[in-house]
C-alpha positions as CSV (number, residue, x, y, z in Angstrom):
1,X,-33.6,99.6,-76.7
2,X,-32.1,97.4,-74.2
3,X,-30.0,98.7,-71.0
4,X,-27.5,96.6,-68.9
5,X,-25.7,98.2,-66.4
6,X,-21.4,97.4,-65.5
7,X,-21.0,94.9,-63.1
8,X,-18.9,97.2,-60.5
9,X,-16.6,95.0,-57.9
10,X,-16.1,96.3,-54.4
11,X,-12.3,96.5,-54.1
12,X,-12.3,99.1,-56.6
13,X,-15.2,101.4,-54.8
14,X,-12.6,100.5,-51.9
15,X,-9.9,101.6,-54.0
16,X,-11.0,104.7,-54.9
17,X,-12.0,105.7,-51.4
18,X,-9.0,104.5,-49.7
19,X,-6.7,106.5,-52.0
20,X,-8.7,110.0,-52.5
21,X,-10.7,109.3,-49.3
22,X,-7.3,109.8,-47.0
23,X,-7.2,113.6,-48.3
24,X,-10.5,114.3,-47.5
25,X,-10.1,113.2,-44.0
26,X,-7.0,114.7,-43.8
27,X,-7.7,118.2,-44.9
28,X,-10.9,118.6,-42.8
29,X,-8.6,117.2,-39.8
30,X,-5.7,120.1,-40.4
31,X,-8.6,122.4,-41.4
32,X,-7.5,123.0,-45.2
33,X,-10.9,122.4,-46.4
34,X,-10.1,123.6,-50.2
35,X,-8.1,120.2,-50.0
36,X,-10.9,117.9,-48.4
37,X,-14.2,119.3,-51.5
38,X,-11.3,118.6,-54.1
39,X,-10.9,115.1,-53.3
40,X,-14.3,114.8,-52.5
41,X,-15.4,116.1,-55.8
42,X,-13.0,113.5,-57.8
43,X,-14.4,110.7,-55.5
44,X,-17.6,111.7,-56.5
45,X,-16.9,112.4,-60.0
46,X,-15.2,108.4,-60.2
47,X,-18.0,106.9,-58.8
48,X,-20.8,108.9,-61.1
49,X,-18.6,107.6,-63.8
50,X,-18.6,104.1,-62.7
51,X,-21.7,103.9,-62.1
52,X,-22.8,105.1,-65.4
53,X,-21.1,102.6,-67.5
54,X,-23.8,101.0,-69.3
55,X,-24.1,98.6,-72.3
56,X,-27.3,99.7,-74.8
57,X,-28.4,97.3,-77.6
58,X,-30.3,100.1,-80.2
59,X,-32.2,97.8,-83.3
60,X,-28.9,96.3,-84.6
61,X,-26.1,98.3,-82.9
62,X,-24.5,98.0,-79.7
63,X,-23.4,101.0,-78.2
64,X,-20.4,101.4,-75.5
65,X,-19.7,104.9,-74.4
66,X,-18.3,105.8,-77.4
67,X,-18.3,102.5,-79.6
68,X,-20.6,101.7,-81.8
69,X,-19.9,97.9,-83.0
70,X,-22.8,96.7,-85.4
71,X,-24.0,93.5,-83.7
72,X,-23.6,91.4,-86.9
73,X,-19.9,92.0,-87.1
74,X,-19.9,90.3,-83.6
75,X,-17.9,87.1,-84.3
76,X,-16.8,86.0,-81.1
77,X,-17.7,86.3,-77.1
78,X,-15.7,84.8,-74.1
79,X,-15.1,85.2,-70.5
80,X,-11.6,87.3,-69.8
81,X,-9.9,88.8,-66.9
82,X,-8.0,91.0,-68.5
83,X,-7.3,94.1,-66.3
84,X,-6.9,96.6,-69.1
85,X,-8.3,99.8,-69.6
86,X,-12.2,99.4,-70.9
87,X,-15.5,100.4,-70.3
88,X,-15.9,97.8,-67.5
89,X,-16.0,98.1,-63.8
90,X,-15.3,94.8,-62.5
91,X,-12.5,92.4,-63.6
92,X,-15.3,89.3,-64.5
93,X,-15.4,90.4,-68.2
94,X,-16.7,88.9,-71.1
95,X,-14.5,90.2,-74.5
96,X,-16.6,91.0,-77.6
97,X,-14.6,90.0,-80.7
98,X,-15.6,92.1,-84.0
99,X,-15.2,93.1,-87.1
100,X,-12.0,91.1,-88.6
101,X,-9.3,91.9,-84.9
102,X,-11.1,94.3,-82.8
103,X,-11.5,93.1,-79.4
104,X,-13.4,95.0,-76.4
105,X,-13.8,94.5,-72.9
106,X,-17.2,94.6,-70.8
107,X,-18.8,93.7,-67.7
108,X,-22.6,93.6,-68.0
109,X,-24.5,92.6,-64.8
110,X,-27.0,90.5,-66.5
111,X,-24.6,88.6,-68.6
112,X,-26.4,85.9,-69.2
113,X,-29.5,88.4,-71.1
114,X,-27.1,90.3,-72.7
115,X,-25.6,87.6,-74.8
116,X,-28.8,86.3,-75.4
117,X,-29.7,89.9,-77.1
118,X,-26.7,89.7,-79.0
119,X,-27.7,86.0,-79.9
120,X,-31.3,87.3,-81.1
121,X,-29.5,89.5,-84.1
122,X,-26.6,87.3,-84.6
123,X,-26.8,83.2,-84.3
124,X,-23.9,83.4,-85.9
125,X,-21.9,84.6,-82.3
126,X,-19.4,82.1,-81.0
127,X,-19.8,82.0,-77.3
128,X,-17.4,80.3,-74.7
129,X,-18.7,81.6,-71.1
């Protein structure tokens, strides 16, 4: 089993904190301190789910959160920067086309190993990166 780990950019860690990071400061400022732990608790909850996004190849399977997408129905990678909603945490995305139109975005930090993987159990993988 192989492990790659999201590529995470740094404006959306600032994101995060600059939008529920104002009620924390806030609430321990006017003393409502219910206020400040539940905003601290969602930062903290975002940024444990950021940082577990991770991209696992298993034998012949690669396995996204909750996708499974058999690595020889892989037709197709290239580089996107799509903003929508995925299991990727930075906006430098490679998409994985599959099976006849599925389409999913990712962000692996090594992406350079990780296609190579893919490449290992599918030659066939058109890559344009």
């Amino acid at each position: 089993m192989k492990v790659y780990k999201s590529k995470v950019d740094w404006w959306l860690i600032a994101l995060i904190v600059g939008i529920f990071g104002y009620p924390v400061i806030d609430g321990i400022l006017e003393k409502q301190y219910i206020v400040s732990l539940v905003f601290f608790i969602i930062i903290s909850v975002l940024m444990w789910l950021i940082h577990s996004i991770k991209y696992k190849i298993v034998g012949e399977v690669l396995i996204l959160w909750i996708y499974k997408i058999e690595i020889k129905t892989i037709k197709r990678i290239y580089k996107t920067t799509i903003p929508l909603s995925s299991p990727a945490a930075s906006l430098d995305r490679i998409a994985i086309v599959y099976n006849k139109y599925d389409e999913i975005y990712i962000s692996p930090k090594n992406r350079e190993d990780f296609i190579k993987e893919l490449l290992k159990i599918n030659s066939d993988i058109i890559v344009d990166v």
